[in-house]
C-alpha positions as CSV (number, residue, x, y, z in Angstrom):
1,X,0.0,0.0,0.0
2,X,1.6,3.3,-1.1
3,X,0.8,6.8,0.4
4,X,-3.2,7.2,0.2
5,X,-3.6,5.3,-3.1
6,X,-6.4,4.0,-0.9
7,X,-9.8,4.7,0.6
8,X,-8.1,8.2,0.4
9,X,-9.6,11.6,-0.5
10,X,-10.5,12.7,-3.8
11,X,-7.9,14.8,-5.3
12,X,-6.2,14.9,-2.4
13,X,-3.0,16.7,-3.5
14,X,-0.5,14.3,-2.3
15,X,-2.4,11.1,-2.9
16,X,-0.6,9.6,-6.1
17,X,2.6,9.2,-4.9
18,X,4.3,6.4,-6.5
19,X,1.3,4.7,-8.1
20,X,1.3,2.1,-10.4
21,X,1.4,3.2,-14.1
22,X,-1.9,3.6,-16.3
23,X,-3.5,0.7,-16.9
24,X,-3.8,-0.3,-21.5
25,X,-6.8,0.4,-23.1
26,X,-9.5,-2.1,-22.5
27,X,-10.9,-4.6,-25.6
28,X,-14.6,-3.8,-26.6
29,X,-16.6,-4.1,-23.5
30,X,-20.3,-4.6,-22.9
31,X,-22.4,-1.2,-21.4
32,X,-25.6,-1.4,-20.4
33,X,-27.8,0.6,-18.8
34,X,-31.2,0.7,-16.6
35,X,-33.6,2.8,-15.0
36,X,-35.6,2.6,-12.2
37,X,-37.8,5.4,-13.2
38,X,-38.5,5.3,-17.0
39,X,-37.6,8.9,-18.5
40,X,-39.2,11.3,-19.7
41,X,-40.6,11.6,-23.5
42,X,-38.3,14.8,-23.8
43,X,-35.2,13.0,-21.7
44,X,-35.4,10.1,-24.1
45,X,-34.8,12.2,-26.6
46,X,-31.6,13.4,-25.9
47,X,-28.3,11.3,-25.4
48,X,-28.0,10.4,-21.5
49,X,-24.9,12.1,-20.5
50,X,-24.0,9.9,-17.2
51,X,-24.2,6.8,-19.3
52,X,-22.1,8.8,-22.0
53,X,-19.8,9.4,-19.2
54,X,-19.7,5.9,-18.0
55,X,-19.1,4.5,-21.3
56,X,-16.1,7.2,-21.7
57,X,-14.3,5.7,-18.6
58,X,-14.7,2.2,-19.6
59,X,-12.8,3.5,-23.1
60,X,-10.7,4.7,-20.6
61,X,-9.2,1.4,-18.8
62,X,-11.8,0.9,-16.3
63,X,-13.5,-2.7,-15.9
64,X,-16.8,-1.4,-15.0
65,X,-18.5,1.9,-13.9
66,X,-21.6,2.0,-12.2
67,X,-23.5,5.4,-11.2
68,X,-27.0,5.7,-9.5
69,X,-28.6,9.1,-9.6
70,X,-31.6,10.7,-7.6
71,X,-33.8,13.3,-7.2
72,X,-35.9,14.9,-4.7
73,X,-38.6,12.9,-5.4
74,X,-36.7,10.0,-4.6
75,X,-36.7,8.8,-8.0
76,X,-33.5,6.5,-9.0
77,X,-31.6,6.5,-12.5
78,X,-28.9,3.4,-12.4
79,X,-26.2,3.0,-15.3
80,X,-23.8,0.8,-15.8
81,X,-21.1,0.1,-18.2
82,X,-18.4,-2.6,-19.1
83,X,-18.2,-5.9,-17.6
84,X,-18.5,-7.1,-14.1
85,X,-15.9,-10.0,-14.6
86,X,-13.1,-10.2,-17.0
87,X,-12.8,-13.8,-17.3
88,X,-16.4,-14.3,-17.9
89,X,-17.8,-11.1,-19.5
90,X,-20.6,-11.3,-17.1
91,X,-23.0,-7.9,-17.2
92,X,-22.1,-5.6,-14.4
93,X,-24.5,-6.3,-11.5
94,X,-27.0,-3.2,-11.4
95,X,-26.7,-1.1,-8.2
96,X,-23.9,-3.8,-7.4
97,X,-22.2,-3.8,-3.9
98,X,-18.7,-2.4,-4.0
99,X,-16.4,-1.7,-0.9
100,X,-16.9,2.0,-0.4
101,X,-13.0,2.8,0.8
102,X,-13.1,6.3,2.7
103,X,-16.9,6.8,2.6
104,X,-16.9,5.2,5.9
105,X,-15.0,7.7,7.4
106,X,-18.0,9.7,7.0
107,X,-20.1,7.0,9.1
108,X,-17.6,7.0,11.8
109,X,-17.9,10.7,12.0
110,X,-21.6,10.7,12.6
111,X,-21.1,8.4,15.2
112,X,-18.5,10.6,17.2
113,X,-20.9,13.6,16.7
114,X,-23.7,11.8,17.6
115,X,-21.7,10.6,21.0
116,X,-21.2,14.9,21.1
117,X,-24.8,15.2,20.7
118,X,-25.0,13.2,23.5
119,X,-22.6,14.7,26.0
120,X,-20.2,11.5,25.9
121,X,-17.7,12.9,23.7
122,X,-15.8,16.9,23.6
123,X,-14.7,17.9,19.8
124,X,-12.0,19.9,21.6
125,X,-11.1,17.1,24.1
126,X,-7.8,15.4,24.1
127,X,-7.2,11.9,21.9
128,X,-5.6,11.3,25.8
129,X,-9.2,12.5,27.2
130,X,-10.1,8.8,25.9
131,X,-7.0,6.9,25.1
132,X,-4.3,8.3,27.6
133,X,-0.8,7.3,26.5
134,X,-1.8,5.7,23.5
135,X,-0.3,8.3,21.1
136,X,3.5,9.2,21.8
137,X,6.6,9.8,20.0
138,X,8.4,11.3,17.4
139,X,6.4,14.5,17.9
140,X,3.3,12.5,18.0
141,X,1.6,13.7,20.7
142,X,-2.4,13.0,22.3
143,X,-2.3,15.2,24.8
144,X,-2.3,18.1,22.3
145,X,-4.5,16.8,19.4
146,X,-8.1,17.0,20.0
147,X,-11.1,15.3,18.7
148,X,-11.7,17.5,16.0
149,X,-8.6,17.9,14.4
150,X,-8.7,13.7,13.6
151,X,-12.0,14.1,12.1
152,X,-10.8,17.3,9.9
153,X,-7.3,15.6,9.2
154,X,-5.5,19.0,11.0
155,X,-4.1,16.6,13.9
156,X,-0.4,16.3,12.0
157,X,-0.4,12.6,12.5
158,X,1.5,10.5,10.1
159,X,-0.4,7.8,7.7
160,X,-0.2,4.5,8.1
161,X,-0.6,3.4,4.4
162,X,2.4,4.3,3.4
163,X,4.0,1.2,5.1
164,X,1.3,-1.1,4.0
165,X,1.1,-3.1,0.5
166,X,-1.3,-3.7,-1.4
167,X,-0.7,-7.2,-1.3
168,X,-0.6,-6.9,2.5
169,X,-3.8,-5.1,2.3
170,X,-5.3,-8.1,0.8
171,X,-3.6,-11.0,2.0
172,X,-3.2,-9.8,6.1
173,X,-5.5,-9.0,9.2
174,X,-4.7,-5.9,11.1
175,X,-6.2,-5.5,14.4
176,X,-6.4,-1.1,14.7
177,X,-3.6,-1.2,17.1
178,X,-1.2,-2.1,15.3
179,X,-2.2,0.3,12.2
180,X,-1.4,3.2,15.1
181,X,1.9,1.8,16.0
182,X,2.9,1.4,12.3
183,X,2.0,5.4,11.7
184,X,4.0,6.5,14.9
185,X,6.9,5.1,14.0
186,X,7.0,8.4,11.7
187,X,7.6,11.7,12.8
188,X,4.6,14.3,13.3
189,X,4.1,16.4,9.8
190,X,3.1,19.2,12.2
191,X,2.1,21.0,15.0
192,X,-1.7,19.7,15.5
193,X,-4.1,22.6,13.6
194,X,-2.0,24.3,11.8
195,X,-2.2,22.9,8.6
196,X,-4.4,20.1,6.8
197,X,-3.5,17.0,6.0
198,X,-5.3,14.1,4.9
199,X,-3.8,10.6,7.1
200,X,-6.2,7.1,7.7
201,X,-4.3,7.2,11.4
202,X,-6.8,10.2,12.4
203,X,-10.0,7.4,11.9
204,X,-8.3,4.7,12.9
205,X,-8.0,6.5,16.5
206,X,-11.5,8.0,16.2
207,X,-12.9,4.4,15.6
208,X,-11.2,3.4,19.3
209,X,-12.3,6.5,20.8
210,X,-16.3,5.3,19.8
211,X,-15.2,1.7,21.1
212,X,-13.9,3.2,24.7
213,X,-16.8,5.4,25.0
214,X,-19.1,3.4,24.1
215,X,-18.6,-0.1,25.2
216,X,-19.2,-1.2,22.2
217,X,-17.2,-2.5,18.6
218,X,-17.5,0.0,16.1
219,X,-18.9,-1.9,13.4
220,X,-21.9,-2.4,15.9
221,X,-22.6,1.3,16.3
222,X,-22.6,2.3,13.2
223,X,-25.1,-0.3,12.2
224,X,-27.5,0.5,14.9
225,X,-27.0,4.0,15.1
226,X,-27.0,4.6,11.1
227,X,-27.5,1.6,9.2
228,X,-30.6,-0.1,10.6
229,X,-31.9,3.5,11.4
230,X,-32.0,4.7,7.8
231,X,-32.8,1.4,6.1
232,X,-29.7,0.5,4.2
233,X,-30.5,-2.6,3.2
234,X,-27.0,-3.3,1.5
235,X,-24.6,-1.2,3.7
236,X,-22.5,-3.3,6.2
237,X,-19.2,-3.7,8.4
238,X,-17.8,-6.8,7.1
239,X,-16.7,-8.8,10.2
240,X,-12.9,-9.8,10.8
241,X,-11.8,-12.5,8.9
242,X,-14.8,-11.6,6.0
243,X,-13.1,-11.5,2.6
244,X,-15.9,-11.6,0.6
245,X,-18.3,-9.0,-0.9
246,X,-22.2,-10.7,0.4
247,X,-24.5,-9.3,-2.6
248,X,-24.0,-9.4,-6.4
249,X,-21.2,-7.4,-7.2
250,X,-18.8,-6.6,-9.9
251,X,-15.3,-8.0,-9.0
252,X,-12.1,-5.5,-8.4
253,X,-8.8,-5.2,-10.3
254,X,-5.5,-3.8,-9.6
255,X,-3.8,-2.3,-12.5
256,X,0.0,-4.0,-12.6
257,X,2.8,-1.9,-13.3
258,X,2.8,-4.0,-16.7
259,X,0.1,-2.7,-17.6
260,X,-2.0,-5.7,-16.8
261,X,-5.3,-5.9,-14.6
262,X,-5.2,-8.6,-11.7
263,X,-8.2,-9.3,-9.6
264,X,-8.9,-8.0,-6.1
265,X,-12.3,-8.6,-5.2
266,X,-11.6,-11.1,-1.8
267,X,-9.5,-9.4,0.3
268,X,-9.0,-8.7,3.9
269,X,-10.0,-5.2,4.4
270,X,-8.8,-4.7,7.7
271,X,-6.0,-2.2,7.0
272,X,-8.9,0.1,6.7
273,X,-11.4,-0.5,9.6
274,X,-12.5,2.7,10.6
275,X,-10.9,4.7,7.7
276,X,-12.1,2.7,5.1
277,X,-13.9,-1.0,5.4
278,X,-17.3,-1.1,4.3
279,X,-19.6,-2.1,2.2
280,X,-22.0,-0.7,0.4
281,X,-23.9,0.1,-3.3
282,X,-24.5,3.6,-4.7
283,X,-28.1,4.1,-4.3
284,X,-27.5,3.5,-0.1
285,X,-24.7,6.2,-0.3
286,X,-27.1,8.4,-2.3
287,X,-29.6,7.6,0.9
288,X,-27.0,8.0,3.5
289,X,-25.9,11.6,2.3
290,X,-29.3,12.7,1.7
291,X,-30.7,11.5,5.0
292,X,-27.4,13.4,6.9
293,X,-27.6,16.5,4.8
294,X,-31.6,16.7,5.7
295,X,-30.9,16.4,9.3
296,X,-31.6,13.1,9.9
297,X,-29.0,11.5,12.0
298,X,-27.6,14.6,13.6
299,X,-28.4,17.2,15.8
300,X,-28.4,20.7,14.1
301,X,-25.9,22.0,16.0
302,X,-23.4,18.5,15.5
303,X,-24.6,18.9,11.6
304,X,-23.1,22.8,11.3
305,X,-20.3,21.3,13.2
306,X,-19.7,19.0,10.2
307,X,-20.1,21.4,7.6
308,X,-17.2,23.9,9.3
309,X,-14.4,23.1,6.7
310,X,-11.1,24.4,5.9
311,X,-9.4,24.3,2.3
312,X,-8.1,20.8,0.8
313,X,-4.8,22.4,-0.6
314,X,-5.4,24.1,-3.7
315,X,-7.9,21.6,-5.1
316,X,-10.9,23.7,-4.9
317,X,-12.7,21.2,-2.4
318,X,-13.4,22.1,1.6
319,X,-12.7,19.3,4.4
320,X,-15.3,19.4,7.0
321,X,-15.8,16.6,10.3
322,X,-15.5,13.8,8.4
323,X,-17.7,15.4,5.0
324,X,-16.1,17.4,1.7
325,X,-17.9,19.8,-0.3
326,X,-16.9,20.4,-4.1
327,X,-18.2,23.3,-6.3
328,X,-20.5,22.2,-9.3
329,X,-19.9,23.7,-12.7
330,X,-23.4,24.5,-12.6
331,X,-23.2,26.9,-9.2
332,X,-23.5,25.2,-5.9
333,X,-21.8,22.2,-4.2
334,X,-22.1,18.9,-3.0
335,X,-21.5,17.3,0.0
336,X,-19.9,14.0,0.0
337,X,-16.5,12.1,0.8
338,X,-15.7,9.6,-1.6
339,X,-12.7,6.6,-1.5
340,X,-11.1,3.8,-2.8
341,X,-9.5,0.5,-1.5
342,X,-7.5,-1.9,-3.8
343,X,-9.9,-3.1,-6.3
344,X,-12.7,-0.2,-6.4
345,X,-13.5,3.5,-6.0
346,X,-16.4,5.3,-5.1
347,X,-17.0,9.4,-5.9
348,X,-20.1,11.0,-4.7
349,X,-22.9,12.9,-3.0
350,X,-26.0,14.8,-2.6
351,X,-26.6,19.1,-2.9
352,X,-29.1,20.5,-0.2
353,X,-31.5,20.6,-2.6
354,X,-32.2,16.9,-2.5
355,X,-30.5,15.5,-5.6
356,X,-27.5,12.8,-5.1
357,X,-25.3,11.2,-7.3
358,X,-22.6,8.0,-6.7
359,X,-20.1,6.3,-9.1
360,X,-18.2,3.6,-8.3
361,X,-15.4,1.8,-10.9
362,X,-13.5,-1.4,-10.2
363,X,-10.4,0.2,-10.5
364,X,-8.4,2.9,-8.6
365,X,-7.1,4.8,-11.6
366,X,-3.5,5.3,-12.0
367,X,-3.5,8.7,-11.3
368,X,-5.1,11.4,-10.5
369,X,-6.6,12.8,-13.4
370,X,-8.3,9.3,-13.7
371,X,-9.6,10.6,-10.2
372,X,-11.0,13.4,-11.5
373,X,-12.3,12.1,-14.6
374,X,-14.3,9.6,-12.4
375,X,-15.2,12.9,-10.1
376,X,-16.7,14.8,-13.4
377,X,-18.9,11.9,-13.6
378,X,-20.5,13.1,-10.4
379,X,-20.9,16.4,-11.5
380,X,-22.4,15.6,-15.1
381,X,-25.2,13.9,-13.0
382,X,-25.7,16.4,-10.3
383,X,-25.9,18.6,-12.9
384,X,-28.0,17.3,-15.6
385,X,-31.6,18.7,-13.6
């Protein structure tokens, strides 16, 4: 695992370092697509730009792209394009289950603000408030990085990832300790809050900080707390040990420094446990962002604590508690995360006008204008009204 070339943040301006080289173009591949709702007499009409965009990152190198779009009606658009398995040519499973990377750092942050919300947690407590002597060393320090500064990546701490391949991503189980005592053996990047910087160690330690709290494991408060309570049917915490992906599903590849595409679809994901596990499909993301942005799973006051950002770099997009925001070419933004974990990624979100849109490819691209590319996608959808 290199430097966040996993369930990191989109565009992310350091997140490409030393990736693996772009991937050949792909042979002809099967695109299909399907809607939920059928369209309109004047929508028929016209070319469907998302599936145009899908199709364009299939030409691209990507296996399979998948998108689910939705409106504030609750009407659902799904596309798909290419093939779901390389070796067979099977379709691309419809609304298929993907793992969601980084997304779930946006469920572990509802959870901490819910625990806010609820007087069991301070934002501007110590890490040492709730794990005293845990984080030491090198300038890593948790008596002077607070809760907030995980969730908004300002804490200084070093990543993790960058010790981790991907092969030992796959192939090896990580308990969450020892993913904090692989990123302190680095040195601190800076003085907690004054600068942003985006590292997996920040959820990793918010994840425990849920666990002392509460009691708890962390995979079962986030499905009480947000997954049974909004309904996500196909959203889970796969359990240790669980390699598999429960639903139909397109598989994962890793694009090979020769250019070739291996698969990656069983693997163990705990390297990403609270920074970036889960499992989910688009339209529950679309559900999930929607219900959070409407006020649904947190207190107002935890929810404008969310939405506080401060600048991602020079990138244009705003890092929040555990939430982005991105500017639309049509006026506006969106609200989502995103991520990727060897084998998939997943770009999204919802406006607080009620519309959502979430693309996942089975893929991480080589770099990061493939990143972006897959990000337009979002914003041809959100923007297509």
């Amino acid at each position: 695992m290199r430097e966040q070339t996993w369930h990191g943040p989109p565009t992310s301006p350091k997140r490409r370092r030393g990736v693996l080289a772009a991937a050949a173009a792909m042979a002809v591949a099967i695109m299909t697509t399907g809607a939920v709702a059928p369209p309109t007499a004047s929508a028929a009409a016209r070319p469907d730009t998302v599936q145009q965009s899908l199709n364009e990152l299939v030409r691209d190198g990507q296996p399979a792209a998948l998108a689910t779009v939705q409106g504030p009606d609750g009407r659902t658009r799904t596309y798909t394009a290419g093939v779901g398995d390389l070796a067979t040519g099977a379709k691309v499973p419809r609304d298929g289950q993907v793992r969601m990377g980084s997304n779930t750092k946006t469920f572990v942050a509802v959870v901490v603000l819910q625990l806010v919300g609820e007087g069991q947690i301070a934002l501007d407590a110590s890490v040492d408030t709730y794990l005293p002597g845990l984080v030491r060393g090198k300038g890593n320090d948790g008596r002077r990085i607070t809760v907030r500064q995980l969730l908004q990546h300002t804490s200084g701490l070093p990543e993790y990832g960058a010790h981790i391949s991907d092969d030992e991503i796959a192939h090896q189980y990580f308990e969450p300790r020892d993913l904090v005592d692989i990123a302190l053996k680095d040195k601190a990047e800076f003085r907690p809050g004054t600068k942003w910087s985006y590292s997996n160690t920040n959820y990793i330690l918010a994840g425990l900080i849920v666990q002392k709290v509460t009691g708890r494991p962390l995979a079962e408060e986030i499905d009480r707390r947000i997954v049974q309570h909004l309904g996500l049917r196909h959203t889970y915490f796969p359990a240790p040990g669980d390699r598999t992906i429960r639903e139909p599903h397109p598989k994962g590849y890793r694009v090979m420094p020769t250019g070739e595409l291996r698969e990656y679809t069983e693997i163990d994901p705990s390297a990403g446990w609270a920074a970036g596990q889960m499992i989910s499909t688009n339209s529950d993301l679309n559900r999930f962002f929607t219900a959070l942005l409407d006020g649904n799973l947190l207190p107002a006051a935890q929810l404008a604590q969310m939405r506080t950002t401060v600048p991602v770099g020079d990138t244009g997009a705003h890092y929040g508690l555990g939430l982005m925001s991105r500017k639309l070419s049509c006026g506006g933004v969106y609200w989502g995360h995103g991520g990727d974990i060897v084998g998939y990624e997943t770009r999204g979100g919802a406006t607080d006008d009620g519309y959502a849109a979430n693309i996942a490819v089975t893929s991480i691209p080589a770099d990061i204008s493939g990143t972006r590319r897959v990000e337009s996608v979002v914003d041809t959808a959100l923007c297509r009204r």
